[in-house]
PyMOL Python script that loads the backbone (N, CA, C, O; Angstrom):
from pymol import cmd

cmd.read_pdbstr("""\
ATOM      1  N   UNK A   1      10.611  16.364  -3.293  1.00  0.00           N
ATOM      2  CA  UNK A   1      11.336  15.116  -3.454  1.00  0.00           C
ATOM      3  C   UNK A   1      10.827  14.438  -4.723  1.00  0.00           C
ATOM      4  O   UNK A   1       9.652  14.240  -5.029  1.00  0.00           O
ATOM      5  N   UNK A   2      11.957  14.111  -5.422  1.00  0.00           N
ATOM      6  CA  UNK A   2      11.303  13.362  -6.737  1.00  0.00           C
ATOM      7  C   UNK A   2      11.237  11.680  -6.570  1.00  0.00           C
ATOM      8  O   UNK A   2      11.205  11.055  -5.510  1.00  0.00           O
ATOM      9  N   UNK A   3      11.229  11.245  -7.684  1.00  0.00           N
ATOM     10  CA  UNK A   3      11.491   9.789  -7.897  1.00  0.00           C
ATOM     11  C   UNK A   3      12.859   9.205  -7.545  1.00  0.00           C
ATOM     12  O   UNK A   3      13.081   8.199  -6.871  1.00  0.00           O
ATOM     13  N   UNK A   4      14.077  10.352  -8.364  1.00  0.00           N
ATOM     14  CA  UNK A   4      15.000   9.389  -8.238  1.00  0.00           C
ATOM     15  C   UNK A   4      15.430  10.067  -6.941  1.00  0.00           C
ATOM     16  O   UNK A   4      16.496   9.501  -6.696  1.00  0.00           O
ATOM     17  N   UNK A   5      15.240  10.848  -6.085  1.00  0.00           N
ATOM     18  CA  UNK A   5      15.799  11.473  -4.592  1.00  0.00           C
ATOM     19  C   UNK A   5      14.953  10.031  -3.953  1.00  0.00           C
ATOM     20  O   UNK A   5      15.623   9.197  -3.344  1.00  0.00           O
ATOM     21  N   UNK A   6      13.717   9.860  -4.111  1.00  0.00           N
ATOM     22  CA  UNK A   6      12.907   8.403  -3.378  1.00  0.00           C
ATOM     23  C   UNK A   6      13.857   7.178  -3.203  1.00  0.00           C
ATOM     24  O   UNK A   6      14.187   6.687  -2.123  1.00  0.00           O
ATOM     25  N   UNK A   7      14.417   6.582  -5.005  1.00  0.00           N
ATOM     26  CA  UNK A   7      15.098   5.573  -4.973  1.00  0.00           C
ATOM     27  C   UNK A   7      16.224   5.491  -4.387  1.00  0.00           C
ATOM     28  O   UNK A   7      16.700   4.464  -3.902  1.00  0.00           O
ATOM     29  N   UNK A   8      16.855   6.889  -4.403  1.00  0.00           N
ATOM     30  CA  UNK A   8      18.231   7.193  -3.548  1.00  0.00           C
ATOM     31  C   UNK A   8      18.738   6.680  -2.122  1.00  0.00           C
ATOM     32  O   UNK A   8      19.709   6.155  -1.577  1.00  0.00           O
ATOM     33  N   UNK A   9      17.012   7.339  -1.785  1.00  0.00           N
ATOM     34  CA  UNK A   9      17.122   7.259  -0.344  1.00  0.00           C
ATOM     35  C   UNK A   9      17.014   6.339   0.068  1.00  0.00           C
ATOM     36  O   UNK A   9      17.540   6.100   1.156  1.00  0.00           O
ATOM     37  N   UNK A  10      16.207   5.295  -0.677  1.00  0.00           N
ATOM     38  CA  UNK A  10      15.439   4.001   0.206  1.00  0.00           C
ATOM     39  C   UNK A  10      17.137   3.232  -0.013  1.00  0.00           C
ATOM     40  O   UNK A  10      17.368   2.391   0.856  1.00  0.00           O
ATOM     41  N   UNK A  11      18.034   3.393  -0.821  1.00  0.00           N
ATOM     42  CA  UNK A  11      18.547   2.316  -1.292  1.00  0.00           C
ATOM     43  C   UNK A  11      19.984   2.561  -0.364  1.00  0.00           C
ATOM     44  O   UNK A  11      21.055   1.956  -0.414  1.00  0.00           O
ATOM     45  N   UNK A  12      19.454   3.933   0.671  1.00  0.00           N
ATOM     46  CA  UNK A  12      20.719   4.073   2.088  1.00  0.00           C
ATOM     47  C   UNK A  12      20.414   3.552   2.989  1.00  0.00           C
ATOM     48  O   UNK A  12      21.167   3.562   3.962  1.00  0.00           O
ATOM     49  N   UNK A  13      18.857   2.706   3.038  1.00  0.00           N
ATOM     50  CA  UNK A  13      18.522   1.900   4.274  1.00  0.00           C
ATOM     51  C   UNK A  13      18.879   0.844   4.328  1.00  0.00           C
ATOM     52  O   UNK A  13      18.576   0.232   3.304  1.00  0.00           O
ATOM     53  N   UNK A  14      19.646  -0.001   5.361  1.00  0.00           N
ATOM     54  CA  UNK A  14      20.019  -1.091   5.539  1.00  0.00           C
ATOM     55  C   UNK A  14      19.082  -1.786   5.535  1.00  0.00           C
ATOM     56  O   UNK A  14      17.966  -1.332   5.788  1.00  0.00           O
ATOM     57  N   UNK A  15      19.266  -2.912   5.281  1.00  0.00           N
ATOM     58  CA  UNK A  15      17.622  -4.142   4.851  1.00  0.00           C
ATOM     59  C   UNK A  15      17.635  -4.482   6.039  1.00  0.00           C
ATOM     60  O   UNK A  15      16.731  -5.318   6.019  1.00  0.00           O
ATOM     61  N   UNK A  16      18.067  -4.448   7.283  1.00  0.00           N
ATOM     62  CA  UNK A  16      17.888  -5.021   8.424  1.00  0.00           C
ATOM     63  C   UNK A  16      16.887  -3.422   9.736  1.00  0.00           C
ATOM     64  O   UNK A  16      16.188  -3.398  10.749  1.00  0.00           O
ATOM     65  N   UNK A  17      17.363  -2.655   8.977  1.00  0.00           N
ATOM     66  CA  UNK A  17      16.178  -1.665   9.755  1.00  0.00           C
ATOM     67  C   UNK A  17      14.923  -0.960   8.968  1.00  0.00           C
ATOM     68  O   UNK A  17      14.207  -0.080   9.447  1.00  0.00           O
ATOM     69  N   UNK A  18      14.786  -1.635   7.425  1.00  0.00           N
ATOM     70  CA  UNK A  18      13.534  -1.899   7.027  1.00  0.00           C
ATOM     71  C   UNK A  18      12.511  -2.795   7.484  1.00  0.00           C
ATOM     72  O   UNK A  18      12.665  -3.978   7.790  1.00  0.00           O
ATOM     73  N   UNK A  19      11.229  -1.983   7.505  1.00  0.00           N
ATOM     74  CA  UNK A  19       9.999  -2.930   7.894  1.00  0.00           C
ATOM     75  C   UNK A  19       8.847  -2.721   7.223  1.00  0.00           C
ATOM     76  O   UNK A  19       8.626  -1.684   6.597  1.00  0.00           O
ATOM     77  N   UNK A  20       7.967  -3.781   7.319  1.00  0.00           N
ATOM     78  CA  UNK A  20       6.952  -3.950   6.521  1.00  0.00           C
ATOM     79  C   UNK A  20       5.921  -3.033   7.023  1.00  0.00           C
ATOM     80  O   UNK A  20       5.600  -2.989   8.211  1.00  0.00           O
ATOM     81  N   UNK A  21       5.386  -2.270   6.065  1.00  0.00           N
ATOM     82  CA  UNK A  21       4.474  -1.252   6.340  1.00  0.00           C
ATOM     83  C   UNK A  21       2.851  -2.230   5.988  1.00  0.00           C
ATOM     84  O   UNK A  21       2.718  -3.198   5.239  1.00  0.00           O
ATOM     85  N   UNK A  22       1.997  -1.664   6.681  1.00  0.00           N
ATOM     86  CA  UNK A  22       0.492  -2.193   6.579  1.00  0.00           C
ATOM     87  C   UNK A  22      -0.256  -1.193   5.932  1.00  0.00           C
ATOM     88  O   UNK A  22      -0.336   0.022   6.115  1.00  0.00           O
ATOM     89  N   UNK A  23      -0.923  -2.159   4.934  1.00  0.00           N
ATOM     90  CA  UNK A  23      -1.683  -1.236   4.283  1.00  0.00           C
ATOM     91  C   UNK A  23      -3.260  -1.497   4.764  1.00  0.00           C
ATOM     92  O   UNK A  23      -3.608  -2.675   4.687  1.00  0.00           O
ATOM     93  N   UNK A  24      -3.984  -0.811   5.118  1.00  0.00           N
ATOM     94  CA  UNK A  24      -5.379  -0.475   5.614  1.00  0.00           C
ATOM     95  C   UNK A  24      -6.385  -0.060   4.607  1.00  0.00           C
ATOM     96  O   UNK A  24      -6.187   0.836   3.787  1.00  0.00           O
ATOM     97  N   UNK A  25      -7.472  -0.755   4.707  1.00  0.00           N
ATOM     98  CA  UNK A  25      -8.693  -0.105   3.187  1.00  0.00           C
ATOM     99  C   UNK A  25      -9.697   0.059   3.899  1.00  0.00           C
ATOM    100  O   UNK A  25      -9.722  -0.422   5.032  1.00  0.00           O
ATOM    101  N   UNK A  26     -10.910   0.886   3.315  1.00  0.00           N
ATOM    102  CA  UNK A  26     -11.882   0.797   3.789  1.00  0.00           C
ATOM    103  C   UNK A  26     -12.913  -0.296   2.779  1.00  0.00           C
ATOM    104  O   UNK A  26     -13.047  -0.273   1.556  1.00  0.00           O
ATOM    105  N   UNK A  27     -13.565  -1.238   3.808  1.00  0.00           N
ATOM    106  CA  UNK A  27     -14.694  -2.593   3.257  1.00  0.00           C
ATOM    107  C   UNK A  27     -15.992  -2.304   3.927  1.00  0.00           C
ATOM    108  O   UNK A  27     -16.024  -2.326   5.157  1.00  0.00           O
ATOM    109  N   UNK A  28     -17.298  -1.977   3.092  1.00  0.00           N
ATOM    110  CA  UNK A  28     -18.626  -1.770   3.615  1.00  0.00           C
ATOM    111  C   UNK A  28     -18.671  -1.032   4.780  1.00  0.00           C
ATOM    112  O   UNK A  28     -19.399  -1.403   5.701  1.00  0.00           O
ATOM    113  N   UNK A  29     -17.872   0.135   4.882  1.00  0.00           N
ATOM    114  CA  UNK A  29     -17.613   1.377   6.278  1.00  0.00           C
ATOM    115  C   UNK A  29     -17.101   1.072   7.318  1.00  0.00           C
ATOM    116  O   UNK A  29     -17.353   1.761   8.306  1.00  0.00           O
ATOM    117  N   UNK A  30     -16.262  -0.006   7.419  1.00  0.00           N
ATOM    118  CA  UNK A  30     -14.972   0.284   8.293  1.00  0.00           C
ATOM    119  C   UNK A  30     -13.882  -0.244   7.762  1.00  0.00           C
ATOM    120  O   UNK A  30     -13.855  -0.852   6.692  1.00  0.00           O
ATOM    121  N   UNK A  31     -12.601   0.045   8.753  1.00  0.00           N
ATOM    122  CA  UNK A  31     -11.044   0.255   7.735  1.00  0.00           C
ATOM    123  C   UNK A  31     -10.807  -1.364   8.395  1.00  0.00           C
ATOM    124  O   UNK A  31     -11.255  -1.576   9.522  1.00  0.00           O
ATOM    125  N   UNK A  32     -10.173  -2.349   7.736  1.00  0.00           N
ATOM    126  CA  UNK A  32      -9.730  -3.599   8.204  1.00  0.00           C
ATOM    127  C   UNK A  32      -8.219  -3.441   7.266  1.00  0.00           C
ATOM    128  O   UNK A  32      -8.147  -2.765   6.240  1.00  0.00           O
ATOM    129  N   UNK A  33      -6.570  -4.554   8.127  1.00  0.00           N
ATOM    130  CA  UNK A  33      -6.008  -4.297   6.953  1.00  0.00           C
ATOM    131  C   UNK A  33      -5.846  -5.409   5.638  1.00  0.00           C
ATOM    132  O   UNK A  33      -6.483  -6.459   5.555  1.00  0.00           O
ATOM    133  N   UNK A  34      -5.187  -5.089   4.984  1.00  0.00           N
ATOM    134  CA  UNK A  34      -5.118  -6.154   3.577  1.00  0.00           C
ATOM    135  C   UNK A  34      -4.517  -7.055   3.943  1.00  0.00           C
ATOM    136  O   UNK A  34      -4.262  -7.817   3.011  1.00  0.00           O
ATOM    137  N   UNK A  35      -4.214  -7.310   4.696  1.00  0.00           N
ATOM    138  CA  UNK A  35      -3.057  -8.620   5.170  1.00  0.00           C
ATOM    139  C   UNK A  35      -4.140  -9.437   6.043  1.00  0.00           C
ATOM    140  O   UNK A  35      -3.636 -10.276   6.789  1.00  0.00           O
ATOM    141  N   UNK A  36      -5.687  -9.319   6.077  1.00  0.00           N
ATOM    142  CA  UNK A  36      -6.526 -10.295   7.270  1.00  0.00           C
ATOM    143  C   UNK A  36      -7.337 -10.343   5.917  1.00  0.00           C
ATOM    144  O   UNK A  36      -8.484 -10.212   6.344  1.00  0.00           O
ATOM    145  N   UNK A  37      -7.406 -10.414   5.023  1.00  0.00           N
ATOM    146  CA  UNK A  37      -8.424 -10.269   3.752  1.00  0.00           C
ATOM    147  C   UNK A  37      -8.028 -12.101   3.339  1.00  0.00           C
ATOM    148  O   UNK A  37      -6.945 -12.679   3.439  1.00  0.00           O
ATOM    149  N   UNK A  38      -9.108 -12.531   2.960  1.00  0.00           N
ATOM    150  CA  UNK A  38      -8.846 -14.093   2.428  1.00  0.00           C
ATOM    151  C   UNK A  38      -8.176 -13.799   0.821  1.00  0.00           C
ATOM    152  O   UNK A  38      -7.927 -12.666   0.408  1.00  0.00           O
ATOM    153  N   UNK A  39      -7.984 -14.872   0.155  1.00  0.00           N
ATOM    154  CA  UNK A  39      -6.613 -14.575  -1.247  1.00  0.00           C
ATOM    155  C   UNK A  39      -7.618 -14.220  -2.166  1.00  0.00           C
ATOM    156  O   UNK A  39      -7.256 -13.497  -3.094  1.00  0.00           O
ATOM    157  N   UNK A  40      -8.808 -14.567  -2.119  1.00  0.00           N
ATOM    158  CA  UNK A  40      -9.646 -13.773  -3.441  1.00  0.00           C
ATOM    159  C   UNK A  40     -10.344 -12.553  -3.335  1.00  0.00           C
ATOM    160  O   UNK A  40     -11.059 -12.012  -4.179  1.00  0.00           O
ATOM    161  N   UNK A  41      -9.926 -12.030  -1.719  1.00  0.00           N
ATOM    162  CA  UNK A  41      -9.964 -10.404  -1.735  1.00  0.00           C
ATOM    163  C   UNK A  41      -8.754 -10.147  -1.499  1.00  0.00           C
ATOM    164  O   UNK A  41      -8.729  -8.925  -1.646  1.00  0.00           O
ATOM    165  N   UNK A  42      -7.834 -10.433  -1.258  1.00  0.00           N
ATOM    166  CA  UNK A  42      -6.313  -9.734  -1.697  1.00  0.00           C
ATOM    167  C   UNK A  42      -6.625  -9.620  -3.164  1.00  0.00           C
ATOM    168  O   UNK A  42      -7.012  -8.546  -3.626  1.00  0.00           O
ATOM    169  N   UNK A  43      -6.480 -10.623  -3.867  1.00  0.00           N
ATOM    170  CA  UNK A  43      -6.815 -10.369  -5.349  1.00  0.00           C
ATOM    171  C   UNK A  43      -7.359  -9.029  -5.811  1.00  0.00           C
ATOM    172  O   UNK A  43      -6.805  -7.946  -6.000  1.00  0.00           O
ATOM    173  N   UNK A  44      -8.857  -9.515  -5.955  1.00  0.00           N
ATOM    174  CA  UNK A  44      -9.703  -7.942  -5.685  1.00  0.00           C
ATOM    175  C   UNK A  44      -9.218  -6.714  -5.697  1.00  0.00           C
ATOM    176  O   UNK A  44      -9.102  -5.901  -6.613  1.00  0.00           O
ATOM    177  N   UNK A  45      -8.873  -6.659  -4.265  1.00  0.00           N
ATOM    178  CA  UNK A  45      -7.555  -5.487  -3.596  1.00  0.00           C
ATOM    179  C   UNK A  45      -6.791  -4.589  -4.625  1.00  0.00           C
ATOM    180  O   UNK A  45      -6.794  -3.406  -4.967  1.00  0.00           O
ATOM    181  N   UNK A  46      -5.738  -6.450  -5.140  1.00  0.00           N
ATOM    182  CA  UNK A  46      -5.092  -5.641  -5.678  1.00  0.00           C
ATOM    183  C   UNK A  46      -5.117  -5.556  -7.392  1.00  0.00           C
ATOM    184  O   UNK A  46      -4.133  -5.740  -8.108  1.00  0.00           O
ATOM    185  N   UNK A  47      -6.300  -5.278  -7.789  1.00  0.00           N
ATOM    186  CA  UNK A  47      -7.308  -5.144  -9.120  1.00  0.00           C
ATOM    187  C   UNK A  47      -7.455  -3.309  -9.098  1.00  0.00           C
ATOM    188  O   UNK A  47      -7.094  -2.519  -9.970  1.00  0.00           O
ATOM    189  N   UNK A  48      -8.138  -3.018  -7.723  1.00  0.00           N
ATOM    190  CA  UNK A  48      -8.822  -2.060  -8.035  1.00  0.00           C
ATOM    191  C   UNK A  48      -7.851  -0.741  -8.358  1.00  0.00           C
ATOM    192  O   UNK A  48      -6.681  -0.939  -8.030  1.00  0.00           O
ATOM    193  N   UNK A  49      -8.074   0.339  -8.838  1.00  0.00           N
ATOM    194  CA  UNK A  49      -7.784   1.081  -9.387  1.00  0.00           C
ATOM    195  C   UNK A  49      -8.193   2.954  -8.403  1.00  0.00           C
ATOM    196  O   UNK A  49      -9.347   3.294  -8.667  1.00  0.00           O
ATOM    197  N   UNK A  50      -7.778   3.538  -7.873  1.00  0.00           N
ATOM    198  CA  UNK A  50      -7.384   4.479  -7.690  1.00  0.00           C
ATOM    199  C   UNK A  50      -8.355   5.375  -8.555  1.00  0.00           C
ATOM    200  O   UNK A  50      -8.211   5.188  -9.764  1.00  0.00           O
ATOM    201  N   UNK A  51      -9.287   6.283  -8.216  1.00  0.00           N
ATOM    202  CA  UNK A  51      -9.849   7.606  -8.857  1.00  0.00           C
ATOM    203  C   UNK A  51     -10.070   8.829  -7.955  1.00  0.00           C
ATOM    204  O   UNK A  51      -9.921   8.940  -6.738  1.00  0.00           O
ATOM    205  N   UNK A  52     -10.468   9.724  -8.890  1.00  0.00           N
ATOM    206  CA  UNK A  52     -10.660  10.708  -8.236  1.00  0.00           C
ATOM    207  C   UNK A  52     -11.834  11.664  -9.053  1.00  0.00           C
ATOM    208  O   UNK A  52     -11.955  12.003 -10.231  1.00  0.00           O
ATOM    209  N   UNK A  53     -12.525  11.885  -7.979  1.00  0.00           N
ATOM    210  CA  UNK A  53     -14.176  12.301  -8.699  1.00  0.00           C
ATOM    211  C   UNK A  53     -13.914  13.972  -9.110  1.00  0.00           C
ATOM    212  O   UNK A  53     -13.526  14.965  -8.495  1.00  0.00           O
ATOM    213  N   UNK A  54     -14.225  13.765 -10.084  1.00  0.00           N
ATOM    214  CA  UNK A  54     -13.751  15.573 -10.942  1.00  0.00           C
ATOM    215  C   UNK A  54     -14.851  16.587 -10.104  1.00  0.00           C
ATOM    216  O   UNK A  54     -16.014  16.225  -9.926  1.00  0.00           O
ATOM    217  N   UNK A  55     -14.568  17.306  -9.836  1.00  0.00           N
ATOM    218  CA  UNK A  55     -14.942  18.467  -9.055  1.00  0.00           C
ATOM    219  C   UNK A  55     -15.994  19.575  -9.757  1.00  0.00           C
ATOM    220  O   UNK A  55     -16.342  20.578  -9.133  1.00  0.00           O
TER     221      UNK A  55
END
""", "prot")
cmd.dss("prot")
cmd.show_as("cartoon", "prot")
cmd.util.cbc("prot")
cmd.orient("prot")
């Protein structure tokens, strides 16, 4: 599935049987989700950046 098969699809869902998905992180070893985080760790949150440790 590509990008535009993604945009395709989402854009056959009626906005009334879309729902909000939760996003979950892990904070000092356990998973809490981003939506119970106070606004200057939402912030934070959504700062950080995605890696992946070279092998």
């Amino acid at each position: 599935m590509n990008e535009k098969n993604v945009k395709k699809s989402l854009a056959d869902i009626p906005q009334e049987k879309r729902q909000r998905c939760e996003v979950w992180t892990r904070v000092m070893g356990y998973h809490r989700p981003v939506d119970s985080f106070n606004p200057g760790k939402q912030a934070e949150f959504a700062e950080r950046k995605p890696f992946a440790e070279p092998k």
